[in-house]
Structures are given as structure tokens and as C-alpha cells.
C-alpha positions as CSV (number, residue, x, y, z in Angstrom):
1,X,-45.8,-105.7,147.7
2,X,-45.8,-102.8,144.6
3,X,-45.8,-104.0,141.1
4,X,-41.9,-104.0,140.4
5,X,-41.7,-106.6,143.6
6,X,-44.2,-108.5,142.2
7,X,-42.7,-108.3,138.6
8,X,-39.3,-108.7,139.7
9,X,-40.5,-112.3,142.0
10,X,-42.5,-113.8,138.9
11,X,-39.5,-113.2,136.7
12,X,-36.9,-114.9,138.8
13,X,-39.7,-117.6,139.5
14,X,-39.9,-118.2,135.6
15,X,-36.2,-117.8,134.9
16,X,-35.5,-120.6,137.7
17,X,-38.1,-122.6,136.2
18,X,-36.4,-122.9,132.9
19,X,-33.2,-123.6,134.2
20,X,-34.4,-126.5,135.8
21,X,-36.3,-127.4,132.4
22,X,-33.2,-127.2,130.9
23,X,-31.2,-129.1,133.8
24,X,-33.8,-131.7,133.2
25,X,-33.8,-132.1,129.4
26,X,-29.3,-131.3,129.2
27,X,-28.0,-132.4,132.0
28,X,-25.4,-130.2,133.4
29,X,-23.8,-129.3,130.6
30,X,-26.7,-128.4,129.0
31,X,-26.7,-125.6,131.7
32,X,-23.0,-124.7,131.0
33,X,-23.9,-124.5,127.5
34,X,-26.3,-122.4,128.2
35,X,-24.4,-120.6,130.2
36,X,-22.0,-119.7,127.8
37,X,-24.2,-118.8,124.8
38,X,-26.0,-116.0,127.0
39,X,-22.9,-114.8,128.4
40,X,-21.7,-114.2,124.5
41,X,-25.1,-112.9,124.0
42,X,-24.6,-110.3,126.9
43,X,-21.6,-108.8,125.6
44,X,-22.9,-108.5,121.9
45,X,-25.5,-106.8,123.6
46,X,-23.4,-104.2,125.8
47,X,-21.1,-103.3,122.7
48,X,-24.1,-103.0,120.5
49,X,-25.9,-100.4,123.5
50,X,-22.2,-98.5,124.0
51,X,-22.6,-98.4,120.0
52,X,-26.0,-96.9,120.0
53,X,-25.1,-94.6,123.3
54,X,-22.0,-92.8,120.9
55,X,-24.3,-92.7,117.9
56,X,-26.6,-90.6,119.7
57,X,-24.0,-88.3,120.8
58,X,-22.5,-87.4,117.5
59,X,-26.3,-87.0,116.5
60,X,-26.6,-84.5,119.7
61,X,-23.3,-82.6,118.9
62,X,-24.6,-82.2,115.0
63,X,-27.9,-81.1,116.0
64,X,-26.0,-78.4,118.1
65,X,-23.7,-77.0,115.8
């Protein structure tokens, strides 16, 4: 198995491990809660990269005029 296999496998083992922690601990909404905040957190994320990404090409165009 390479490294990323091995990487990728221990990830999803952890991640599943925590949703069952939180299953445990929150019930099911606890997971839907959950759920919700990281799905939020994922699109602050992607605006903040696309913000980044057009940053750095009005840096690149400046830089080559």
C-alpha cells in the first residue's frame, strides 16, 4: 500500500471515529448540527480560496506590466 493509501485509510478511520464520538455524546442531532456548521465552514472556506486565487492574479498581471 504507498503512503497516500495509507494516509488517506487512517484519516477516514479517525474521521469515522469522531463521528461516532459525537453520535455517542449528541445524539443524532448532534450529528446534524455538526453537519451544518462544517458545511458553513466549507463554503467560507471556498469563497475565502476563490478570494486568494484572484488576489494572486491581479498580483501576477502587476508584476507583468
Amino acid at each position: 500500500m504507498f503512503e497516500e493509501e495509507r494516509i488517506g485509510v487512517a484519516a477516514r478511520s479517525a474521521a469515522d471515529g469522531v463521528g461516532q464520538a459525537i453520535l455517542l455524546v449528541h445524539g443524532r442531532a448532534g450529528v446534524e448540527e455538526r453537519v451544518r456548521e462544517l458545511e458553513v465552514e466549507n463554503l467560507r472556506l471556498q469563497h475565502l480560496v476563490a478570494e486568494l486565487l484572484l488576489k494572486n492574479q491581479r498580483l501576477r498581471r502587476v508584476d507583468q506590466s
